[in-house]
C-alpha positions as CSV (number, residue, x, y, z in Angstrom):
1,X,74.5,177.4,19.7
2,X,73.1,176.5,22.6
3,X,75.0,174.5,25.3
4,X,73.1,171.4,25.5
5,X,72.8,170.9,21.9
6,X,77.3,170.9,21.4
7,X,76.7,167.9,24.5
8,X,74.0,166.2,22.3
9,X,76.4,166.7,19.2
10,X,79.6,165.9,21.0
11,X,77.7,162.5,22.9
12,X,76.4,161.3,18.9
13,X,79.9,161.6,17.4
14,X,81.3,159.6,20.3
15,X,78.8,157.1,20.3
16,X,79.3,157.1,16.4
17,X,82.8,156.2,16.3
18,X,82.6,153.7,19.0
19,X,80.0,152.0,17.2
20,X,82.2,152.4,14.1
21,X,85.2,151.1,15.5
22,X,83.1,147.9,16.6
23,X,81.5,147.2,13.2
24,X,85.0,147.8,11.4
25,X,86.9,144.9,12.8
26,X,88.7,146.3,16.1
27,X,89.6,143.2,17.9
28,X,92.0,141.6,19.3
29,X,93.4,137.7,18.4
30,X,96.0,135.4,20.1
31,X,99.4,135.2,18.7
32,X,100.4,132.6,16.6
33,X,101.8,129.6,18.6
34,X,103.4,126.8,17.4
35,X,107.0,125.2,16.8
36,X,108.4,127.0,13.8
37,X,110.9,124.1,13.2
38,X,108.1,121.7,11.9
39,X,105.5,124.4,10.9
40,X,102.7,123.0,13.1
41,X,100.1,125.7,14.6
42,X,98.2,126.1,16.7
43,X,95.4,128.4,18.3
44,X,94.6,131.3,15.8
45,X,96.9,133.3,13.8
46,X,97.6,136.6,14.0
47,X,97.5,137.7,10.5
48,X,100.6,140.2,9.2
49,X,98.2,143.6,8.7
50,X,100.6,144.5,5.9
51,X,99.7,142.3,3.0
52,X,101.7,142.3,0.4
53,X,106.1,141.9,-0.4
54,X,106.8,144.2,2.4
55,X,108.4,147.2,0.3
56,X,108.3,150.5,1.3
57,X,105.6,151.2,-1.6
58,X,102.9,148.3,-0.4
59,X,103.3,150.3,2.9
60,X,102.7,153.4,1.5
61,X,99.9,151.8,-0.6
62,X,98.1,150.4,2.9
63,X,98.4,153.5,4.4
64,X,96.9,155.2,1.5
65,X,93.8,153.0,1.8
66,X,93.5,153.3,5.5
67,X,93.6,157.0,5.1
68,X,90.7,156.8,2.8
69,X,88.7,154.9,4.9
70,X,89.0,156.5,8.2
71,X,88.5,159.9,6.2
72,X,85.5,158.4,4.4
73,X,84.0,157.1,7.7
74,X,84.8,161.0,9.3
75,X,83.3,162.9,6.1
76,X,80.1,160.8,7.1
77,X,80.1,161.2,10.4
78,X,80.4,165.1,9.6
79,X,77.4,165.0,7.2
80,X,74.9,163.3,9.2
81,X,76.1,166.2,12.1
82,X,75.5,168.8,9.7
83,X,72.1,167.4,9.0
84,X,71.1,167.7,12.3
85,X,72.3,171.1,12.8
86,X,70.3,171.9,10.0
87,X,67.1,170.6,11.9
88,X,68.4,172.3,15.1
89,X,68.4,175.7,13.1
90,X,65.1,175.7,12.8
91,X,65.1,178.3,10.3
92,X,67.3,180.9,12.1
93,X,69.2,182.7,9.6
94,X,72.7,183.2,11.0
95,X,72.5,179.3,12.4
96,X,71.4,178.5,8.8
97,X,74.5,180.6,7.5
98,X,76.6,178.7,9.7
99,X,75.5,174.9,8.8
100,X,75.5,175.9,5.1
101,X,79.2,176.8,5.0
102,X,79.7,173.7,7.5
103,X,78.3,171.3,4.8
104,X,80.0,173.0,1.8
105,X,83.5,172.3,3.5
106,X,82.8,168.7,4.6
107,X,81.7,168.0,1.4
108,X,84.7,169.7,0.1
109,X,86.9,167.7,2.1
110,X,85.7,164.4,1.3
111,X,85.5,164.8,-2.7
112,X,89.7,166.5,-1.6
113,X,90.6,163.1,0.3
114,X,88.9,160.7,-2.8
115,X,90.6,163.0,-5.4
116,X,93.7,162.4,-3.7
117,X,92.8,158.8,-3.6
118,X,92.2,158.7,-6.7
119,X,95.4,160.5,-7.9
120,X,97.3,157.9,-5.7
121,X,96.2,154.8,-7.3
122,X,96.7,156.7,-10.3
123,X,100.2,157.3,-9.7
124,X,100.7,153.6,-8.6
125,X,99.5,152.0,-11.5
126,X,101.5,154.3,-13.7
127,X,104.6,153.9,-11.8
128,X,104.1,149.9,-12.2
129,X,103.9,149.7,-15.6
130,X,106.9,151.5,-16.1
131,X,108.8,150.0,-14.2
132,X,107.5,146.4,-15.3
133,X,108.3,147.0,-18.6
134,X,110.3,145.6,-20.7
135,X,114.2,146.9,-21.6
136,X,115.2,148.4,-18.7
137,X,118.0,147.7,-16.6
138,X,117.1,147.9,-12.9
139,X,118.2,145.5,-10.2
140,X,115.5,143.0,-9.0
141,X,112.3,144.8,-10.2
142,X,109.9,142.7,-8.4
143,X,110.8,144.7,-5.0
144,X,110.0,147.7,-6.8
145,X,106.5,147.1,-8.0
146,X,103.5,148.2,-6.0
147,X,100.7,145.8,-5.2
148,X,97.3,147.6,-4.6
């Protein structure tokens, strides 16, 4: 490939997460402020990113999620950057060759990273309704449940 067109490439993926990162929510906010003895706030509240009872497993759980999401906003990213290397091609058979195998592994790797996704939540579920049910013996079961 020709030298300018990696730049062009490299330059449109840049610009493509930045933009990304903009539309998905990447700001900062003040810290909460406030007396804690009588609860009064004020300014805005920086909200605790990990939602949830604070176990090990609704950890796991967010980082599951965010894993999708980045990967899902990548996988795109990689698609749209195949297309245009399919328009840069221009019918040249070896460049062709190339893009084609490109494509069939980013497509691979998305429908890999939702399987796994999907096999997580899976998992999660499962695991929750055995633990939540009834007539078993384990201490304080509520810490042990997943929330999704």
């Amino acid at each position: 490939m020709p030298t300018s067109l990696v730049k062009k490439v490299k330059v449109f993926l840049m610009v493509g997460v930045m933009v990304c990162s903009v539309f998905f929510g990447v700001y900062t906010t003040h810290a909460q402020t406030g007396s804690v003895e009588t609860g009064q706030q004020s300014g805005q509240i920086f909200p605790n990113p990990a939602k949830g009872n604070g176990t090990i497993c609704t950890f796991l759980v967010m980082l599951l999620n965010l894993i999708t999401e980045i990967g899902a906003i990548i996988g795109v990213l990689a698609i749209i950057a195949c297309g245009f290397m399919f328009i840069v091609a221009q019918g040249n058979e070896d460049r062709l060759k190339k893009v084609k195998t490109a494509f069939l592994w980013t497509v691979l790797g998305v429908l890999l990273l939702l399987g796994a996704s999907v096999i997580g939540h899976i998992l999660i579920t499962t695991v929750n309704a055995v633990l939540t049910a009834g007539g078993n013996n384990l201490p304080n079961q509520s810490d042990l449940t997943c929330t999704q």
